[in-house]
PyMOL Python script that loads the backbone (N, CA, C, O; Angstrom):
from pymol import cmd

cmd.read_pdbstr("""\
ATOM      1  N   UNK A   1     -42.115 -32.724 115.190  1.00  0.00           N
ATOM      2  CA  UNK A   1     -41.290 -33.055 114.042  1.00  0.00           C
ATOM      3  C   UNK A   1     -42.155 -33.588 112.916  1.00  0.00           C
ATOM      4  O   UNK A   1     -42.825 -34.616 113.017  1.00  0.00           O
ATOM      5  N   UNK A   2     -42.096 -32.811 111.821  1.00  0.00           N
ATOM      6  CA  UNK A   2     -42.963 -33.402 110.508  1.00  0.00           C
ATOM      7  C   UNK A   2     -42.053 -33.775 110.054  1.00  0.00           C
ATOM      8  O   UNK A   2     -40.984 -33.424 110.555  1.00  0.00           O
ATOM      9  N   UNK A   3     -42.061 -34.779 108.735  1.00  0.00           N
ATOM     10  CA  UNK A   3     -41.281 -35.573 107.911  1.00  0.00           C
ATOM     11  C   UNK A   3     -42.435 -35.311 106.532  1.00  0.00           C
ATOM     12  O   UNK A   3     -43.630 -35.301 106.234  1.00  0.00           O
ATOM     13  N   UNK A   4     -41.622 -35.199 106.221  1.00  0.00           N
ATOM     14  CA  UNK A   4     -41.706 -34.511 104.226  1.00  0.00           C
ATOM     15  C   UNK A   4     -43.280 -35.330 103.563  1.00  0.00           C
ATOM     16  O   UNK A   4     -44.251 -34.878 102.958  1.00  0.00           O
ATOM     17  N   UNK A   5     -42.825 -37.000 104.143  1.00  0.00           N
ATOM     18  CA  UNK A   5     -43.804 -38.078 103.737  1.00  0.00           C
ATOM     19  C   UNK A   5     -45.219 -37.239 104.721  1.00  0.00           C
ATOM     20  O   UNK A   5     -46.000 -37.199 103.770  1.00  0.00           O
ATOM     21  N   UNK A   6     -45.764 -36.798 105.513  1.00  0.00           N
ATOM     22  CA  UNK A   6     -46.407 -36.441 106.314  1.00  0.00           C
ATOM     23  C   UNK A   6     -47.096 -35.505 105.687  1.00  0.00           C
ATOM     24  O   UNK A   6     -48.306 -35.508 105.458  1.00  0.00           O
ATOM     25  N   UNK A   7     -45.883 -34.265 105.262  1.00  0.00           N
ATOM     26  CA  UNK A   7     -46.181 -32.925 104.501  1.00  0.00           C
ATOM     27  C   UNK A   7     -47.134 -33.444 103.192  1.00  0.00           C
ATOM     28  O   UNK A   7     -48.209 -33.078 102.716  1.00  0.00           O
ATOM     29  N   UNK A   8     -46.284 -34.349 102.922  1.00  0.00           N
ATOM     30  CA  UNK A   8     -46.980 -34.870 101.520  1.00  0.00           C
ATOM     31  C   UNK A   8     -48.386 -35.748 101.363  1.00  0.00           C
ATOM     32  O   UNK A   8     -49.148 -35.675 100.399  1.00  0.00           O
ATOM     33  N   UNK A   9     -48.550 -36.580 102.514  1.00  0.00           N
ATOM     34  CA  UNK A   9     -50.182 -36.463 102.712  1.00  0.00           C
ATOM     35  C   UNK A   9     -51.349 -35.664 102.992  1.00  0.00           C
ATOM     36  O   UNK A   9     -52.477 -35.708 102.501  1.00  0.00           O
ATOM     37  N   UNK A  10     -50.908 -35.014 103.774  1.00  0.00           N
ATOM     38  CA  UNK A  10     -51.812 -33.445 103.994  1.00  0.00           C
ATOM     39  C   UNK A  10     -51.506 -33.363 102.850  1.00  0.00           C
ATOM     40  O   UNK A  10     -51.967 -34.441 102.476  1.00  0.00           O
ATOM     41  N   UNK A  11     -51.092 -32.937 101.996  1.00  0.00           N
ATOM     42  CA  UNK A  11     -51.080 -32.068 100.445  1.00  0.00           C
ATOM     43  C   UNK A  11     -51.693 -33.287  99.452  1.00  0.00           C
ATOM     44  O   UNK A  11     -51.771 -32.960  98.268  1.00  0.00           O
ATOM     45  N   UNK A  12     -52.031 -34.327  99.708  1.00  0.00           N
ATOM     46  CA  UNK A  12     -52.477 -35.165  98.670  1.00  0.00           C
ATOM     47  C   UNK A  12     -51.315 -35.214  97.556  1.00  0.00           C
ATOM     48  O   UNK A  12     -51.644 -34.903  96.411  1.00  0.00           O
ATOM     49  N   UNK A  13     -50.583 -35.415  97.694  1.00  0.00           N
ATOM     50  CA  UNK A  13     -49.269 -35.179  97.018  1.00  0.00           C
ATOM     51  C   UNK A  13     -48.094 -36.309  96.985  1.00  0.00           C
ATOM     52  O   UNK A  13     -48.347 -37.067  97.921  1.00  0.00           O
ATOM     53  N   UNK A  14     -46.744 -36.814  96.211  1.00  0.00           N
ATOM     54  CA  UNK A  14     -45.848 -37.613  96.437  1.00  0.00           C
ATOM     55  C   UNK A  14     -44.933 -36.523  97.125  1.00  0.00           C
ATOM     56  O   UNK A  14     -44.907 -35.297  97.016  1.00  0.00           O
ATOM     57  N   UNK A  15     -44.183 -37.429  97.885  1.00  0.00           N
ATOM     58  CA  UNK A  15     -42.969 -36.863  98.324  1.00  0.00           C
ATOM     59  C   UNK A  15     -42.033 -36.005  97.384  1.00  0.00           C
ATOM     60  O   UNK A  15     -41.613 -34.874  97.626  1.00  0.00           O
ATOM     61  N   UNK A  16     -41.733 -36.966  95.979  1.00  0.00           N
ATOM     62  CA  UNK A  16     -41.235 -36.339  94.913  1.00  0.00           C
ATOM     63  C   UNK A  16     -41.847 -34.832  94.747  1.00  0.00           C
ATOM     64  O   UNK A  16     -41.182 -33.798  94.667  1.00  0.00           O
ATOM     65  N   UNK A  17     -43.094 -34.936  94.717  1.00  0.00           N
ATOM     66  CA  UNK A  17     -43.887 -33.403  93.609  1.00  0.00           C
ATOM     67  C   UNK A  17     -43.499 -32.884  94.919  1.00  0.00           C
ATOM     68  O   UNK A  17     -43.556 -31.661  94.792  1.00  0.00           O
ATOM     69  N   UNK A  18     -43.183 -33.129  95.956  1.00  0.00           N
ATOM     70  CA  UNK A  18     -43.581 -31.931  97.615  1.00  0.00           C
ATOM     71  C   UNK A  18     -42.121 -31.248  97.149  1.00  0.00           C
ATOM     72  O   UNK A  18     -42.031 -30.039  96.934  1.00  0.00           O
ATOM     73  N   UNK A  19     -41.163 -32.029  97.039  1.00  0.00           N
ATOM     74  CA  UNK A  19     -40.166 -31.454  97.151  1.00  0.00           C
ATOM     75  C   UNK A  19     -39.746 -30.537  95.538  1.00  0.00           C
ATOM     76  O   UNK A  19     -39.354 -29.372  95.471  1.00  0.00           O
ATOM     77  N   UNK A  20     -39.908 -31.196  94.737  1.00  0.00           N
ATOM     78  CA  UNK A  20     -40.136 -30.863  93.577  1.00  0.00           C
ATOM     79  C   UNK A  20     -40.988 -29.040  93.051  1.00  0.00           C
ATOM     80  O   UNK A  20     -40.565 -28.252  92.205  1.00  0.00           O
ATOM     81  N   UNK A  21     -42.273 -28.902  93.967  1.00  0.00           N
ATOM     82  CA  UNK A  21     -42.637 -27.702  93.882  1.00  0.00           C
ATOM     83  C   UNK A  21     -42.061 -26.958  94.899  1.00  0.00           C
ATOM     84  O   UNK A  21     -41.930 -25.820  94.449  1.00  0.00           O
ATOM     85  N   UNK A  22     -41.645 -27.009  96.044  1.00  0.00           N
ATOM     86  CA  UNK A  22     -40.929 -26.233  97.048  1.00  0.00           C
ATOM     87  C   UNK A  22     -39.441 -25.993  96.504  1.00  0.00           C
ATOM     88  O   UNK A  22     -38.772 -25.209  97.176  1.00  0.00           O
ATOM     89  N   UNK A  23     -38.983 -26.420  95.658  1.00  0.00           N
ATOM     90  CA  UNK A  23     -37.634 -26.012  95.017  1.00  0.00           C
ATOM     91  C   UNK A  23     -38.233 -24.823  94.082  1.00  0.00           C
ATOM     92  O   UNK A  23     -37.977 -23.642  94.315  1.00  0.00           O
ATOM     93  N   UNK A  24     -38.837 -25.133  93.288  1.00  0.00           N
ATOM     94  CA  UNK A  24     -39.724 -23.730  92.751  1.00  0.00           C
ATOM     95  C   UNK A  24     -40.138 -23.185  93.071  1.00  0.00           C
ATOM     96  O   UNK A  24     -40.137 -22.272  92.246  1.00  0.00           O
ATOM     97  N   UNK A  25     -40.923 -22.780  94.240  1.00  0.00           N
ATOM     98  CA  UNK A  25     -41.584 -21.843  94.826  1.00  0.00           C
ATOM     99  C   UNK A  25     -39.890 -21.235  95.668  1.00  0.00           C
ATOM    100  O   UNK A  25     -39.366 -20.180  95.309  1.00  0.00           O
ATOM    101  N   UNK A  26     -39.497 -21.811  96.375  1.00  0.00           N
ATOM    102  CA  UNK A  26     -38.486 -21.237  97.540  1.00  0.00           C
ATOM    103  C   UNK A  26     -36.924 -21.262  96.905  1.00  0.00           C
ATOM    104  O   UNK A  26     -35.959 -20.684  97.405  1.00  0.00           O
ATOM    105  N   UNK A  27     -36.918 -22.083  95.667  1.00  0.00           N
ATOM    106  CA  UNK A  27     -35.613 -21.773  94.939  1.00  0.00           C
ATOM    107  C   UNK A  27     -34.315 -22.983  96.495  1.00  0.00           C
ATOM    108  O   UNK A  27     -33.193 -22.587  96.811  1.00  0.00           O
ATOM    109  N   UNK A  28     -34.747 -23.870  96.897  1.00  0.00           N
ATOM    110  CA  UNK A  28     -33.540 -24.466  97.054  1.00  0.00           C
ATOM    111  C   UNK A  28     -34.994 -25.838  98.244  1.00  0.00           C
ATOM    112  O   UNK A  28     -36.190 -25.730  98.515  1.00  0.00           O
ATOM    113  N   UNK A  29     -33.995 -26.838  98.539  1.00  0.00           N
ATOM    114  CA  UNK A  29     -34.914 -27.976  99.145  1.00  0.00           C
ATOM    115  C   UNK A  29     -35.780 -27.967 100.679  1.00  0.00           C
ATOM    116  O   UNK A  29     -35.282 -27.190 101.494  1.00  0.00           O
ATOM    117  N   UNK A  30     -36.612 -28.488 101.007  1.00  0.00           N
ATOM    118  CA  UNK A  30     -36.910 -28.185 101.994  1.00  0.00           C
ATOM    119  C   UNK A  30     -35.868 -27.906 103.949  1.00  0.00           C
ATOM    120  O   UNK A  30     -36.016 -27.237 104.972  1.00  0.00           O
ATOM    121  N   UNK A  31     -35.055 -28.781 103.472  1.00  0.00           N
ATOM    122  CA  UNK A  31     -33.936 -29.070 104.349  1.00  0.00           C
ATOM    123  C   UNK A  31     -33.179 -27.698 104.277  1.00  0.00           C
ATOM    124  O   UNK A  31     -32.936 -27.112 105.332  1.00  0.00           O
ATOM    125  N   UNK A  32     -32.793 -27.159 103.058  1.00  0.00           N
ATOM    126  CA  UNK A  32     -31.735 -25.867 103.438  1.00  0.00           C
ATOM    127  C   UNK A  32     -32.889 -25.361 103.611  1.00  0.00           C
ATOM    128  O   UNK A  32     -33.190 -25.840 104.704  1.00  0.00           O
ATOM    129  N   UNK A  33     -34.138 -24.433 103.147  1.00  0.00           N
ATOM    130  CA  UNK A  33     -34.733 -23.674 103.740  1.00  0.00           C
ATOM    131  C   UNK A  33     -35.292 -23.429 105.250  1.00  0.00           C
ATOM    132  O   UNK A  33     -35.501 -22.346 105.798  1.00  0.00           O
ATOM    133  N   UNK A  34     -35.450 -24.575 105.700  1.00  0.00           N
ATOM    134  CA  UNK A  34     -35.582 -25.233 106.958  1.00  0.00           C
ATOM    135  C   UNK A  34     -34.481 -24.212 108.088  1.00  0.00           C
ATOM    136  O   UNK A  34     -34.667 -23.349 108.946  1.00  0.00           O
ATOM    137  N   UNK A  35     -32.999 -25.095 107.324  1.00  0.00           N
ATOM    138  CA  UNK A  35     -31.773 -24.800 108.209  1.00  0.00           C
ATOM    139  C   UNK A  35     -31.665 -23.399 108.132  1.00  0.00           C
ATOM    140  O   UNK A  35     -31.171 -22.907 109.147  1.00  0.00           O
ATOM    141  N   UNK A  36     -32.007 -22.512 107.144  1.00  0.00           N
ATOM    142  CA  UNK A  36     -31.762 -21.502 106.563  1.00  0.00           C
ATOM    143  C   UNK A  36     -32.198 -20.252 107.716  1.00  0.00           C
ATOM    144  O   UNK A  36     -31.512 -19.347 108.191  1.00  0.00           O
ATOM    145  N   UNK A  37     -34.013 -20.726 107.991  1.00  0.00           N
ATOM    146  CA  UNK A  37     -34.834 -20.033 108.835  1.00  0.00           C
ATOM    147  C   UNK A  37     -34.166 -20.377 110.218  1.00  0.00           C
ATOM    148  O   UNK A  37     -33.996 -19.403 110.951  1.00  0.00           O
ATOM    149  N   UNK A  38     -33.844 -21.348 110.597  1.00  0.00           N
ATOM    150  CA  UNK A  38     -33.251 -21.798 111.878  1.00  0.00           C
ATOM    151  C   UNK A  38     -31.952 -20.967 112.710  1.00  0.00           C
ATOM    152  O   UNK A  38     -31.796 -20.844 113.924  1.00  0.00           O
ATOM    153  N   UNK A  39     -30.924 -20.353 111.348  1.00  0.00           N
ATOM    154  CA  UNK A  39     -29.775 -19.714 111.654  1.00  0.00           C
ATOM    155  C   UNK A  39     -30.460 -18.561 111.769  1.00  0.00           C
ATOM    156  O   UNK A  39     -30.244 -17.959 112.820  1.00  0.00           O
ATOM    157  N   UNK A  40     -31.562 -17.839 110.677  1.00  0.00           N
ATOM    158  CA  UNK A  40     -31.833 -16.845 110.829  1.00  0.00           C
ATOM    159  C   UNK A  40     -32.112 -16.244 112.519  1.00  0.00           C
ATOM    160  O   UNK A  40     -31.495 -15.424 113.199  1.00  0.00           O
ATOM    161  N   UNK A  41     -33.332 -17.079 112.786  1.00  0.00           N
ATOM    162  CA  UNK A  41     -33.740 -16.807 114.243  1.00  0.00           C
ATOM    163  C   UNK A  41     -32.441 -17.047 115.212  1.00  0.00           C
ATOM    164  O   UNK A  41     -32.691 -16.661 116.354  1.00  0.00           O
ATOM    165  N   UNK A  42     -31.271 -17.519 115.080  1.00  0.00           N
ATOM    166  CA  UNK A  42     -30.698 -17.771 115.932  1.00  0.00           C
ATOM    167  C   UNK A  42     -29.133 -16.389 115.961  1.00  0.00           C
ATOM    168  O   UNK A  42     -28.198 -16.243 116.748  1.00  0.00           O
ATOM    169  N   UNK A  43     -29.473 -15.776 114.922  1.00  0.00           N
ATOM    170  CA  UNK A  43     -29.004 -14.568 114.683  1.00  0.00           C
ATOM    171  C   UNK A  43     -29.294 -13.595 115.005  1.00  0.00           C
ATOM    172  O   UNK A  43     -28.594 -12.582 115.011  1.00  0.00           O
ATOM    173  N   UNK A  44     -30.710 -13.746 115.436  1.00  0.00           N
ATOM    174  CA  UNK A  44     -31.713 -12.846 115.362  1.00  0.00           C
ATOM    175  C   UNK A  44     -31.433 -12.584 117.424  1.00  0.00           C
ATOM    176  O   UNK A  44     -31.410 -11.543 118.081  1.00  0.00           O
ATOM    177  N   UNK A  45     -31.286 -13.901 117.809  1.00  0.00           N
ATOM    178  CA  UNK A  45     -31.477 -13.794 119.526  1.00  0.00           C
ATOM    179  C   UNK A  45     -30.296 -13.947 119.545  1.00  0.00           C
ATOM    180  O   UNK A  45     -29.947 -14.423 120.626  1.00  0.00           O
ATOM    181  N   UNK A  46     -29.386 -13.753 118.786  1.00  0.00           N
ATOM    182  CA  UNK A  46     -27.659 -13.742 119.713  1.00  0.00           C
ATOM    183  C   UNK A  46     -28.142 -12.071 120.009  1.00  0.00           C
ATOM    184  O   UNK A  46     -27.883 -11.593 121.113  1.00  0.00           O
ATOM    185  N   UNK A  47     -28.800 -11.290 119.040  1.00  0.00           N
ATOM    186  CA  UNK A  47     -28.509  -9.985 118.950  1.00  0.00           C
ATOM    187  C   UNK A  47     -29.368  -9.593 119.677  1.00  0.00           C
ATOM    188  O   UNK A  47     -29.329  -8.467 120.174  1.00  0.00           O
ATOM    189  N   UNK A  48     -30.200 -10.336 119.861  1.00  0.00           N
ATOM    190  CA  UNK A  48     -30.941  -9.692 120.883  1.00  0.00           C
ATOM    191  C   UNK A  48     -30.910  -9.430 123.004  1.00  0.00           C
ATOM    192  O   UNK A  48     -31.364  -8.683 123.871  1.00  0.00           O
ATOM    193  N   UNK A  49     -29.987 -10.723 122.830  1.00  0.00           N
ATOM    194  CA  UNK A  49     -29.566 -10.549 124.356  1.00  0.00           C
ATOM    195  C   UNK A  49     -28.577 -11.441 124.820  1.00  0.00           C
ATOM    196  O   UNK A  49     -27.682 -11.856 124.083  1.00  0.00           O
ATOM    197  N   UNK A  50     -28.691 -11.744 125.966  1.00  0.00           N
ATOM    198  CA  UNK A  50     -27.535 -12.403 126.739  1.00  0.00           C
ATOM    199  C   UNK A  50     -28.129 -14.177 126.971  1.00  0.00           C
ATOM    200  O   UNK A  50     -27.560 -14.882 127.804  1.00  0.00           O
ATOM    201  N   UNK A  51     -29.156 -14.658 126.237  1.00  0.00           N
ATOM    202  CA  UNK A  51     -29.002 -16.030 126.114  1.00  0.00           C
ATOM    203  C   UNK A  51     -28.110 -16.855 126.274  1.00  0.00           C
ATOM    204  O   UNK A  51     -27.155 -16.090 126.139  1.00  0.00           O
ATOM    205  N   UNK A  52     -27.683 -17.785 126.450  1.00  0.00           N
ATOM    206  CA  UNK A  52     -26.427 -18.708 125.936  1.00  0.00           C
ATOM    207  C   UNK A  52     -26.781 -19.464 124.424  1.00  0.00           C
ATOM    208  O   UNK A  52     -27.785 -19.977 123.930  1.00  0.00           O
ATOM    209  N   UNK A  53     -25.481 -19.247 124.023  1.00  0.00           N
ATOM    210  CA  UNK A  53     -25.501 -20.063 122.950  1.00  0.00           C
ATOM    211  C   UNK A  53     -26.259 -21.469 122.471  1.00  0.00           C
ATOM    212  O   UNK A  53     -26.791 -22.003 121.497  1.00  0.00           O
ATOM    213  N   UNK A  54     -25.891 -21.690 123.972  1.00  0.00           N
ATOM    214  CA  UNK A  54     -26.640 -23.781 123.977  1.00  0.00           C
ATOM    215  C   UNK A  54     -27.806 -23.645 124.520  1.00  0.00           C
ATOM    216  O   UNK A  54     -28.240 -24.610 125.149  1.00  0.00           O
ATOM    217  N   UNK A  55     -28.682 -22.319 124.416  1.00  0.00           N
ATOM    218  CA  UNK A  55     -30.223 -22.098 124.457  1.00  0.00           C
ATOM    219  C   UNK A  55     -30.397 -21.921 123.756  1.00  0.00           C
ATOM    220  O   UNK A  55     -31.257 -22.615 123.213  1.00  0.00           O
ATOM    221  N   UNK A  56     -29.985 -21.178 123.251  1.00  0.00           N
ATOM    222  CA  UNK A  56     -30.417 -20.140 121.612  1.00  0.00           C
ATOM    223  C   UNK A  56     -30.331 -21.921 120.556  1.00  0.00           C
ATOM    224  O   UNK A  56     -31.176 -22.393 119.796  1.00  0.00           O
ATOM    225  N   UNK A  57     -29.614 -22.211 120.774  1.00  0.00           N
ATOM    226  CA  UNK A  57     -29.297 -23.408 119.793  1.00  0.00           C
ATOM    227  C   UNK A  57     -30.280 -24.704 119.988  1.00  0.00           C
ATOM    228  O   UNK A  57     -30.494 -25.582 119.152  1.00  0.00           O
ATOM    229  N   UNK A  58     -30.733 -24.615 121.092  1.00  0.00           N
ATOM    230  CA  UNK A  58     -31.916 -25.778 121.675  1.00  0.00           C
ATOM    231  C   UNK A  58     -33.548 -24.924 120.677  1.00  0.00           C
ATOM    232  O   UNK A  58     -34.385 -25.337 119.874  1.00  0.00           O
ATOM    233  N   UNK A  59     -33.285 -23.770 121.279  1.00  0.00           N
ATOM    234  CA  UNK A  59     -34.188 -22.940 120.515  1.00  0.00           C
ATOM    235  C   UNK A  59     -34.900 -23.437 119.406  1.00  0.00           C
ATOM    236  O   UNK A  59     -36.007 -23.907 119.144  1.00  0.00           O
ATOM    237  N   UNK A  60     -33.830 -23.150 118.853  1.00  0.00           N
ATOM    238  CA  UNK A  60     -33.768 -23.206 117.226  1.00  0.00           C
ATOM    239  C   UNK A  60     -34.257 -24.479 116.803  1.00  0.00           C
ATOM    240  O   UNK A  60     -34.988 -24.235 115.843  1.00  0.00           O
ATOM    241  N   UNK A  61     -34.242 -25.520 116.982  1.00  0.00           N
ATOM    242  CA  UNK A  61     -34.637 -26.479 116.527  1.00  0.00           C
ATOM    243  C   UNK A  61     -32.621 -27.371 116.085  1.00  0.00           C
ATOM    244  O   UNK A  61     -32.411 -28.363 115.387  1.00  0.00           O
ATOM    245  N   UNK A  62     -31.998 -26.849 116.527  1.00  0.00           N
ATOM    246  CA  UNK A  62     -30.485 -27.582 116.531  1.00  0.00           C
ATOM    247  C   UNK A  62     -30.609 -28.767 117.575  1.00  0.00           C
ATOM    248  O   UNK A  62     -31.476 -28.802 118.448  1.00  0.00           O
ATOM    249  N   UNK A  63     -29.484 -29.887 117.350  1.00  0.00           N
ATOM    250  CA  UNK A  63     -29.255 -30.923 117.690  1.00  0.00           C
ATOM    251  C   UNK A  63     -28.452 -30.775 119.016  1.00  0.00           C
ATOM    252  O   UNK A  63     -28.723 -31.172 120.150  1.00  0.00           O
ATOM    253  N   UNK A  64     -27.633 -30.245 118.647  1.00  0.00           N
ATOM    254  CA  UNK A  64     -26.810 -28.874 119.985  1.00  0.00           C
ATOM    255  C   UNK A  64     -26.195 -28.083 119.140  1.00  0.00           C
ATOM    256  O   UNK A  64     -26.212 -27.757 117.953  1.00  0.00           O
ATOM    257  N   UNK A  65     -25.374 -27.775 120.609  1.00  0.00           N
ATOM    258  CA  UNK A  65     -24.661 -26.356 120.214  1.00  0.00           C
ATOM    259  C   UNK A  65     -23.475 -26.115 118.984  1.00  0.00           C
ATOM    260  O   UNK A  65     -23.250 -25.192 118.201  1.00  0.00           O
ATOM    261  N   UNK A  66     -22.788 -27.571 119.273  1.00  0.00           N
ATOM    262  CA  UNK A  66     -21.431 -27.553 117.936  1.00  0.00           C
ATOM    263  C   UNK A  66     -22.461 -28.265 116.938  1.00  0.00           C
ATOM    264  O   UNK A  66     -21.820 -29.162 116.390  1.00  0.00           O
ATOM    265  N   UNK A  67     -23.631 -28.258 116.515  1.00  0.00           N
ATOM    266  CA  UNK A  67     -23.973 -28.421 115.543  1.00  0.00           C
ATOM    267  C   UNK A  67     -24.425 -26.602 114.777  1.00  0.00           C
ATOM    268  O   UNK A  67     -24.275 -26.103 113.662  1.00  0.00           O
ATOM    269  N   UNK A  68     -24.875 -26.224 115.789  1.00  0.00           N
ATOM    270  CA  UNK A  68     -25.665 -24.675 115.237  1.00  0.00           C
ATOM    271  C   UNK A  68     -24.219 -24.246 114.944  1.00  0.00           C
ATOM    272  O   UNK A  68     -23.987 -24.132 113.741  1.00  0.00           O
ATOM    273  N   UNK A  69     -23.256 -23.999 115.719  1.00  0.00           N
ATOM    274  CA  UNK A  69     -21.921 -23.218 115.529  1.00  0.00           C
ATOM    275  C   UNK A  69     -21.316 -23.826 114.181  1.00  0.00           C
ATOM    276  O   UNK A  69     -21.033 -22.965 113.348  1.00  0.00           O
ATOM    277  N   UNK A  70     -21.113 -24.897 113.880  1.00  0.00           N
ATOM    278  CA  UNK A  70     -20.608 -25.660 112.554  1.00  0.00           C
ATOM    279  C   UNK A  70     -21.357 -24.883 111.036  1.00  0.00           C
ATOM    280  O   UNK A  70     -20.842 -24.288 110.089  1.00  0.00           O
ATOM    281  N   UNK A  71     -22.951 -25.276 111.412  1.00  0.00           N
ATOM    282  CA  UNK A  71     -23.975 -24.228 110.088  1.00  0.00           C
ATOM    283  C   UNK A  71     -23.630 -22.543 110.004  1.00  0.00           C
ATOM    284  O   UNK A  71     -23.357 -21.904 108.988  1.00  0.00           O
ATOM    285  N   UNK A  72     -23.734 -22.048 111.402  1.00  0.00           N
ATOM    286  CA  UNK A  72     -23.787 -20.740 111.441  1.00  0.00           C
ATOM    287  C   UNK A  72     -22.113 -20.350 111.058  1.00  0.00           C
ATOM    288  O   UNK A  72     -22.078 -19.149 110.790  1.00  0.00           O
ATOM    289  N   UNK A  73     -21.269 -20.732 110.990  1.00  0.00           N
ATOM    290  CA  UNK A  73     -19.934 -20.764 110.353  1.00  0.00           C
ATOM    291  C   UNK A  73     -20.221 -20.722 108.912  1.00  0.00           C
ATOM    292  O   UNK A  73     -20.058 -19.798 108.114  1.00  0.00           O
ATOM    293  N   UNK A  74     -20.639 -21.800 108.755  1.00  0.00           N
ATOM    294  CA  UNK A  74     -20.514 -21.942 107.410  1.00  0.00           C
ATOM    295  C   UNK A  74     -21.357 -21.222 106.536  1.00  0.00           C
ATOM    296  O   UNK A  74     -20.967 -21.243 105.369  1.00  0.00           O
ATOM    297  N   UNK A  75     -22.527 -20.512 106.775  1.00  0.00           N
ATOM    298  CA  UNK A  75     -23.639 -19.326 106.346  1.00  0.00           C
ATOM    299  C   UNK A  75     -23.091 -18.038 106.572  1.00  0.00           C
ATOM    300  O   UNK A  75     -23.323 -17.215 105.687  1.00  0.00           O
ATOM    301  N   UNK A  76     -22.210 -17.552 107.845  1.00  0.00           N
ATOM    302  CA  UNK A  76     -22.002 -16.257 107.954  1.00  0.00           C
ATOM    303  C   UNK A  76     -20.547 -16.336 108.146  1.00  0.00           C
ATOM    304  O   UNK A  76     -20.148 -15.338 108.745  1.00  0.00           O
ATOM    305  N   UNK A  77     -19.557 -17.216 107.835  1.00  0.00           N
ATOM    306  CA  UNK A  77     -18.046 -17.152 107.985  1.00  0.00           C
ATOM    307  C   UNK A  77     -17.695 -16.361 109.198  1.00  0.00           C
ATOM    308  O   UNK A  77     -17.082 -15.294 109.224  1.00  0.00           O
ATOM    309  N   UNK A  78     -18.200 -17.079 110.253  1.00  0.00           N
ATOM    310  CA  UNK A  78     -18.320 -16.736 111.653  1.00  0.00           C
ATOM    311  C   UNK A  78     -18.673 -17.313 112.313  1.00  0.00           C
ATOM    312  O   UNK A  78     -19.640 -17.948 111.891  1.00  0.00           O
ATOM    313  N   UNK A  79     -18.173 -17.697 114.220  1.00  0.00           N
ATOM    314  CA  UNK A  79     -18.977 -18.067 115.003  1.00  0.00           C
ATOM    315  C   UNK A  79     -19.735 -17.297 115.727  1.00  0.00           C
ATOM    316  O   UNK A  79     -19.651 -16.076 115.593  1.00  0.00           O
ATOM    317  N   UNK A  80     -20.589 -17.851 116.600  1.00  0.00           N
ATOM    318  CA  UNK A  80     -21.921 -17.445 117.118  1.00  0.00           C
ATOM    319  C   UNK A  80     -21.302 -16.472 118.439  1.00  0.00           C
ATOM    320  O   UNK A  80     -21.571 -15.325 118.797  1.00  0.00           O
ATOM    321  N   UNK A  81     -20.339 -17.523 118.970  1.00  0.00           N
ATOM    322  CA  UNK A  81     -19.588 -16.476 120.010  1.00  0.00           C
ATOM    323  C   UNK A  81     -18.900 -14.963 119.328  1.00  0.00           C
ATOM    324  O   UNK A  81     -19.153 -13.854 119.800  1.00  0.00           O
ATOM    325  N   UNK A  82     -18.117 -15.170 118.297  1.00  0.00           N
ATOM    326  CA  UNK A  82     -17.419 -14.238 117.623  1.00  0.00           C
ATOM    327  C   UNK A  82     -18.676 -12.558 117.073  1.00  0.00           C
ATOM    328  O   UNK A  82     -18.433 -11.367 117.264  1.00  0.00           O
ATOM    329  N   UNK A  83     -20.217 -13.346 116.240  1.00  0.00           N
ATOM    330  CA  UNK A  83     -20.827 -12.946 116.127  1.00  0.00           C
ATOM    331  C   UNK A  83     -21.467 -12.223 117.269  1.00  0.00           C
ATOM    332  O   UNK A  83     -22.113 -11.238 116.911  1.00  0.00           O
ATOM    333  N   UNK A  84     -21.454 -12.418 118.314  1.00  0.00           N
ATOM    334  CA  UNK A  84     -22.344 -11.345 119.187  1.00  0.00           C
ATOM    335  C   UNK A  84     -21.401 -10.503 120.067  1.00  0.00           C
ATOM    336  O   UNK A  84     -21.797  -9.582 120.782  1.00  0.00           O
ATOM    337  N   UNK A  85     -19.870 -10.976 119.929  1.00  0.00           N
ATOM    338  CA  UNK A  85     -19.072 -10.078 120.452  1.00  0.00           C
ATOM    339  C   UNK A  85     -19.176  -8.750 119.732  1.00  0.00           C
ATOM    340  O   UNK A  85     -19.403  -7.637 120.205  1.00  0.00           O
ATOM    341  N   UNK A  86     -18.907  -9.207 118.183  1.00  0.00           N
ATOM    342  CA  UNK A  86     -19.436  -7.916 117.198  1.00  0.00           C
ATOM    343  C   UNK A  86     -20.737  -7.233 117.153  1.00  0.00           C
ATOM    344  O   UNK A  86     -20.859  -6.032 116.915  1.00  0.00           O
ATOM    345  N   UNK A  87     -21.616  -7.970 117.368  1.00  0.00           N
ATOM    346  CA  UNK A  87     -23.090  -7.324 117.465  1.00  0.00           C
ATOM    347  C   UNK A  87     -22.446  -6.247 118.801  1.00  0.00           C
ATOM    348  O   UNK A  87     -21.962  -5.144 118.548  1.00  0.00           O
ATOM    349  N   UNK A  88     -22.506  -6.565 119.601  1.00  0.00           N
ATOM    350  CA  UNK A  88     -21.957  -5.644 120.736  1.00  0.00           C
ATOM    351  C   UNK A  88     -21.263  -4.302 120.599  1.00  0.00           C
ATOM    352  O   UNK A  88     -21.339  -3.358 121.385  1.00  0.00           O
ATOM    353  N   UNK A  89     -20.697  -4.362 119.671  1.00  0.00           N
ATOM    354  CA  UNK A  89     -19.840  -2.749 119.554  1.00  0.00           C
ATOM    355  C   UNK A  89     -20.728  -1.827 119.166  1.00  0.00           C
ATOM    356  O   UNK A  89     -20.378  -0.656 119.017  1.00  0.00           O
TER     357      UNK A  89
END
""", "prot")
cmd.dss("prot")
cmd.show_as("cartoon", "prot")
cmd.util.cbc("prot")
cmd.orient("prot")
């Protein structure tokens, strides 16, 4: 687990400018891009096999499982169960 303050010593940098140029470079904060990549991959292995959800979600870097299902709702207006029933057809 890195923390932003961390990121920002390796970079010789304030916390402010860290976050400040990563909104410009990536167009949104380190936190949604973060969460962003996290759903991705976890989209990525519903479709890819028969995992469970509350692996795939440990995976990912989620807190648990009704936390990944809550984001991944709210990014793809869908759940994760619902989502790989459809991947399936």
């Amino acid at each position: 687990n890195l923390s932003l303050s961390d990121i920002a010593k390796v970079a010789s940098i304030s916390v402010f400018h860290l976050i400040r140029q990563f909104n410009e470079s990536f167009g949104c904060p380190p936190y949604v891009y973060l969460t962003h990549r996290r759903l991705d991959r976890a989209r990525r292995l519903i479709e890819a096999g028969d995992t469970s959800i509350k692996c795939i979600a440990a995976s990912c870097g989620f807190s648990d499982q009704s936390h990944m299902t809550r984001l991944f709702r709210r990014e793809f207006k869908i759940t994760p169960g619902e989502y790989r029933k459809n991947a399936s057809l």
